[in-house]
N, CA, C and O of each residue as an XYZ file, in Angstrom:
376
protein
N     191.257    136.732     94.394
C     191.909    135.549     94.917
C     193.417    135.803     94.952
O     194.002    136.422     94.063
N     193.965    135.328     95.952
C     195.300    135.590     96.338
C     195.844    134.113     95.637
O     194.993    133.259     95.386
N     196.988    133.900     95.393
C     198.199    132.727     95.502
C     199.611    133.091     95.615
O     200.143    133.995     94.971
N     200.326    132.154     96.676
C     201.944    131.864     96.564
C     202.664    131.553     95.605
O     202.423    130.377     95.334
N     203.607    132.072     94.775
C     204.232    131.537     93.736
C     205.470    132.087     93.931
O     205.636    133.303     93.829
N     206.690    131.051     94.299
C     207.951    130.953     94.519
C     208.584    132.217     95.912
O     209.570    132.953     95.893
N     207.594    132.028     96.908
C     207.144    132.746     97.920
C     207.347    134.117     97.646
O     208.254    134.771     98.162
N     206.471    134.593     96.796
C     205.465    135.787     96.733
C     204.440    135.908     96.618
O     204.150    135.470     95.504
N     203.268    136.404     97.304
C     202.066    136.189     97.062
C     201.788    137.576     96.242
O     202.196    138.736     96.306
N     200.673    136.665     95.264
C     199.954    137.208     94.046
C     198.610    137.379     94.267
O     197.924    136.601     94.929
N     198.009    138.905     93.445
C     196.463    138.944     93.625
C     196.302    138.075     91.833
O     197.223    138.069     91.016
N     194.888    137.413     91.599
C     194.970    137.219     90.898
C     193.679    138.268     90.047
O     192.526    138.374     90.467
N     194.154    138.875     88.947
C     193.497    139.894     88.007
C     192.648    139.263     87.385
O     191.472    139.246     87.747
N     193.045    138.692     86.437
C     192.204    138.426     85.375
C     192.747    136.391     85.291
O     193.838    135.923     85.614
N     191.465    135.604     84.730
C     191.933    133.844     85.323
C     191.290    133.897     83.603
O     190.163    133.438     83.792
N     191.364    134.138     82.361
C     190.562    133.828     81.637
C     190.782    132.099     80.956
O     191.809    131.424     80.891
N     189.543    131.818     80.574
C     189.767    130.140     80.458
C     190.031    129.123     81.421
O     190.207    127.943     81.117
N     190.065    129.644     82.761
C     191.059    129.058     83.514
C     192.636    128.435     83.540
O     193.220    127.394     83.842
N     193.028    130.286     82.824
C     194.711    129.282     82.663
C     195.539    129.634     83.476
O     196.624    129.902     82.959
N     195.495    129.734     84.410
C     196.791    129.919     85.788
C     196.184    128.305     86.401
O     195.166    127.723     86.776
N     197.549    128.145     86.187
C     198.050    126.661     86.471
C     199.371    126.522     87.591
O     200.483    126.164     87.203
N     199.157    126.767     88.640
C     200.627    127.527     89.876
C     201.704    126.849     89.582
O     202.808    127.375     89.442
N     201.358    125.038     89.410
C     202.702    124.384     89.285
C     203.755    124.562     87.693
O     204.907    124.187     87.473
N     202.633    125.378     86.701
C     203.557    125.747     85.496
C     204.083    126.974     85.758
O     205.217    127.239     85.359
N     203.461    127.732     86.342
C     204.082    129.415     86.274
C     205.162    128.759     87.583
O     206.270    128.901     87.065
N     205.303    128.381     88.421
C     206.333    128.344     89.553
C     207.671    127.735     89.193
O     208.706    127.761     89.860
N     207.360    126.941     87.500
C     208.836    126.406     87.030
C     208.839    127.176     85.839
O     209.581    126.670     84.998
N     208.109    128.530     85.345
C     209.046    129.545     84.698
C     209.340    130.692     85.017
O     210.027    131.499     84.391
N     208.776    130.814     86.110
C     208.421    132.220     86.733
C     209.968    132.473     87.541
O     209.974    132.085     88.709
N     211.114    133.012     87.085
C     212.545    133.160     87.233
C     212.618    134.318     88.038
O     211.783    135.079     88.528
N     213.614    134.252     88.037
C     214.284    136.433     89.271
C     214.227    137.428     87.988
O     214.282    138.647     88.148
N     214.121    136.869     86.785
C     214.127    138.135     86.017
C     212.906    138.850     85.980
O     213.032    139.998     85.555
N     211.487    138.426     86.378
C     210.084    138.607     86.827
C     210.279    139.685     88.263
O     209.615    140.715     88.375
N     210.954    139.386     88.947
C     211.159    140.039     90.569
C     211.170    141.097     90.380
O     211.004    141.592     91.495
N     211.313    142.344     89.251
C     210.953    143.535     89.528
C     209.951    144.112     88.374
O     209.967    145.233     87.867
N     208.913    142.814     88.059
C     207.475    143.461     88.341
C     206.639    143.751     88.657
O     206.384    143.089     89.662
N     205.790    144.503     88.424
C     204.549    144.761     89.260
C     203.207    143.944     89.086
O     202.282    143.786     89.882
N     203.421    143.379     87.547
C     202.362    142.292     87.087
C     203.047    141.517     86.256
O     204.185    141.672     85.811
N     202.043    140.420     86.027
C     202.340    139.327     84.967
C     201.653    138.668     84.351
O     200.868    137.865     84.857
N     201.831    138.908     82.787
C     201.033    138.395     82.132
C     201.329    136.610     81.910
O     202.270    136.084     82.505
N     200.626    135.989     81.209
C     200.908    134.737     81.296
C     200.322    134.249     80.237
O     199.223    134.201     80.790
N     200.048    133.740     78.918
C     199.717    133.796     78.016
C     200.050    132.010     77.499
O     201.054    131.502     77.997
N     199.378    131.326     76.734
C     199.564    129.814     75.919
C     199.107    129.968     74.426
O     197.963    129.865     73.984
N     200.147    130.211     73.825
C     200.769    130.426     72.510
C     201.006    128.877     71.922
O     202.176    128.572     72.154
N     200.330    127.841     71.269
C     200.994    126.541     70.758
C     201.030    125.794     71.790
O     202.144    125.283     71.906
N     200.100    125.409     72.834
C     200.084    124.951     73.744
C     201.586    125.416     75.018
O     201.763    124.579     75.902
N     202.315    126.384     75.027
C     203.303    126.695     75.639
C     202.936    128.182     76.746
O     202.012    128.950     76.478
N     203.663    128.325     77.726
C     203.331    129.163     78.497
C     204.340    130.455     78.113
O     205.546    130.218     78.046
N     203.926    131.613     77.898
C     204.517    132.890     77.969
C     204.318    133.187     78.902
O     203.342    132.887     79.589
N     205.502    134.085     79.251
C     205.190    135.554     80.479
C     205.457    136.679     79.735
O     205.805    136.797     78.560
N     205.223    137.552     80.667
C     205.649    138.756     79.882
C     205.237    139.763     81.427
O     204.143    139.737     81.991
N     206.174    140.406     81.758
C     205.774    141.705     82.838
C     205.470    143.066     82.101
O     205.716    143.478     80.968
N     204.949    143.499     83.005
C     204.391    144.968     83.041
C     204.703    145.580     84.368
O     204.745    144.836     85.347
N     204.980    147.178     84.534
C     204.967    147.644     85.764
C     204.260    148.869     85.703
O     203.960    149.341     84.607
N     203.873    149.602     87.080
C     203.120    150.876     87.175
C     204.624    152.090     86.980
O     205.805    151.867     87.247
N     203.999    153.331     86.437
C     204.870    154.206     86.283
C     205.822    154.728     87.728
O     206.774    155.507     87.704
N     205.528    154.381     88.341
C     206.148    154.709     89.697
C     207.386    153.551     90.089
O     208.170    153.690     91.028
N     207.365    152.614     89.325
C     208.106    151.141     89.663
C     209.499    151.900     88.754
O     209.464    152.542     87.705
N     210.645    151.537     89.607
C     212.070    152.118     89.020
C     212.216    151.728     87.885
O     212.737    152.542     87.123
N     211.824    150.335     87.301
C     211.930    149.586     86.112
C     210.945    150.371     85.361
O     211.263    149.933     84.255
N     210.277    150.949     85.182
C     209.409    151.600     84.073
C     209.925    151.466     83.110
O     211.152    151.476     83.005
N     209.114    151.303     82.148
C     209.520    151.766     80.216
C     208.184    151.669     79.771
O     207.355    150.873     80.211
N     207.944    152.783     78.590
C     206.832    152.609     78.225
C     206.298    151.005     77.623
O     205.199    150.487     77.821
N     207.050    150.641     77.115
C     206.726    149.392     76.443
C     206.669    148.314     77.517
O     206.731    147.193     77.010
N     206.589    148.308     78.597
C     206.165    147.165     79.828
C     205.061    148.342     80.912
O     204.867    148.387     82.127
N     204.638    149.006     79.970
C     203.665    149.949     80.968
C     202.084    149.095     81.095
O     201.288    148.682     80.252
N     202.115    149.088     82.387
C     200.548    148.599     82.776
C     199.613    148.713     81.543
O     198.998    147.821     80.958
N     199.662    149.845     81.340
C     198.250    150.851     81.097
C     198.283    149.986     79.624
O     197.279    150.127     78.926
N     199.123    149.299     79.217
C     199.687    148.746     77.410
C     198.806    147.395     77.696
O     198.171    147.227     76.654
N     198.581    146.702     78.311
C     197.892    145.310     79.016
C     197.313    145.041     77.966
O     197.642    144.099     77.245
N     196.237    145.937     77.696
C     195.121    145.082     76.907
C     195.752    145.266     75.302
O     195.373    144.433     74.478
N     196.819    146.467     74.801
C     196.960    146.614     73.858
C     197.800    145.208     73.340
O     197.542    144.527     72.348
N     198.874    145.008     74.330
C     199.784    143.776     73.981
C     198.744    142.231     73.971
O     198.853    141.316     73.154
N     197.859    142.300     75.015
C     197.211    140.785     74.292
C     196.298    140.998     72.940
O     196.452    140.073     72.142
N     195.490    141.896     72.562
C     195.330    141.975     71.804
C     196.271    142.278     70.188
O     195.822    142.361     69.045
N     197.495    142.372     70.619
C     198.447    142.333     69.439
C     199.221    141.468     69.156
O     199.596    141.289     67.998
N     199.594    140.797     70.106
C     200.365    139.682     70.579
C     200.266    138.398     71.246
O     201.166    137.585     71.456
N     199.012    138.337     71.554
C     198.819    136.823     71.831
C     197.843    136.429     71.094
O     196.985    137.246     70.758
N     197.771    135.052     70.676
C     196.445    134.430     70.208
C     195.118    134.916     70.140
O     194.725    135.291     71.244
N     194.403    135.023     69.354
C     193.056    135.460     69.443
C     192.224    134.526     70.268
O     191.861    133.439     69.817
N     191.971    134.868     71.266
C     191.200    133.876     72.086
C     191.956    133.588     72.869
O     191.140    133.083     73.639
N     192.781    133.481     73.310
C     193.838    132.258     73.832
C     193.799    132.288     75.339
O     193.324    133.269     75.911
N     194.298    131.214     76.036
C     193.953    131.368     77.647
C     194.707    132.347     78.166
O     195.806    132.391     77.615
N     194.533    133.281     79.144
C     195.642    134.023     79.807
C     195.572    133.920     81.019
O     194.646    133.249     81.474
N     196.383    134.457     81.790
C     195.961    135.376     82.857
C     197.133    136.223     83.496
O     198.349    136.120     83.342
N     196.209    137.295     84.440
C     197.379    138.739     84.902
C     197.472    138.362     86.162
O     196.602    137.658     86.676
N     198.469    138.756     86.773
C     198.214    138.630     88.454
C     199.569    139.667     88.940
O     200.666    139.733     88.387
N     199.222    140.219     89.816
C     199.951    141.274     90.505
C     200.908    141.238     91.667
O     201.572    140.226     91.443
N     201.172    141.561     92.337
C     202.682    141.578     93.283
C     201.544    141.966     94.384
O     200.900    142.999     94.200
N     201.373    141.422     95.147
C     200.969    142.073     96.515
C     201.861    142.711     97.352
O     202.774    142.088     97.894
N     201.669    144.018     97.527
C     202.421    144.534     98.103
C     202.554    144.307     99.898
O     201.419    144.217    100.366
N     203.134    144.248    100.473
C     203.794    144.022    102.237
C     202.907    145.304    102.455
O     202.730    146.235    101.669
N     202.293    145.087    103.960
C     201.840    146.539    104.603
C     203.281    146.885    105.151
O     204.245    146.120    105.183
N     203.231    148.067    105.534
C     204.553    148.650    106.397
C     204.285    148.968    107.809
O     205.186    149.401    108.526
């Protein structure tokens, strides 16, 4: 499933619990997000986290926002159980 959020369209990865909610991520989802490749989204205390990740090829790389870390960081760092979800940057054809 695709969605628009602050006109970029997103694939959506992973919806667990059903917690992608467009009108909450579209009032935190800032320009400091704009050079990732994904986004995590996480409800910690009833509150919304983000958190990006990018592929090694993305100029912004660092290991510690590396894709491939996804499952290590919710499992270390978010709630046990807790709602999430990932969703990706659709890329423009050329």
């Amino acid at each position: 499933m695709e969605v628009v959020i602050n006109n970029v369209k997103y694939e959506v990865m992973e919806n667990v619990k059903d917690a992608l909610n467009i009108a909450e991520v579209t009032e935190y989802l800032t320009e400091y997000f704009d050079g990732f490749d994904y986004i995590l989204g996480d409800y910690a205390y009833g509150r919304l986290r983000l958190k990006g990740f990018n592929n090694k090829e993305n100029k912004n790389y660092k290991p510690y926002n590396a894709i491939e870390t996804l499952e290590e960081y919710i499992n270390k760092y978010c709630a046990f159980g807790c709602r999430y979800f990932v969703i990706s940057k659709v890329k423009p054809l050329k």
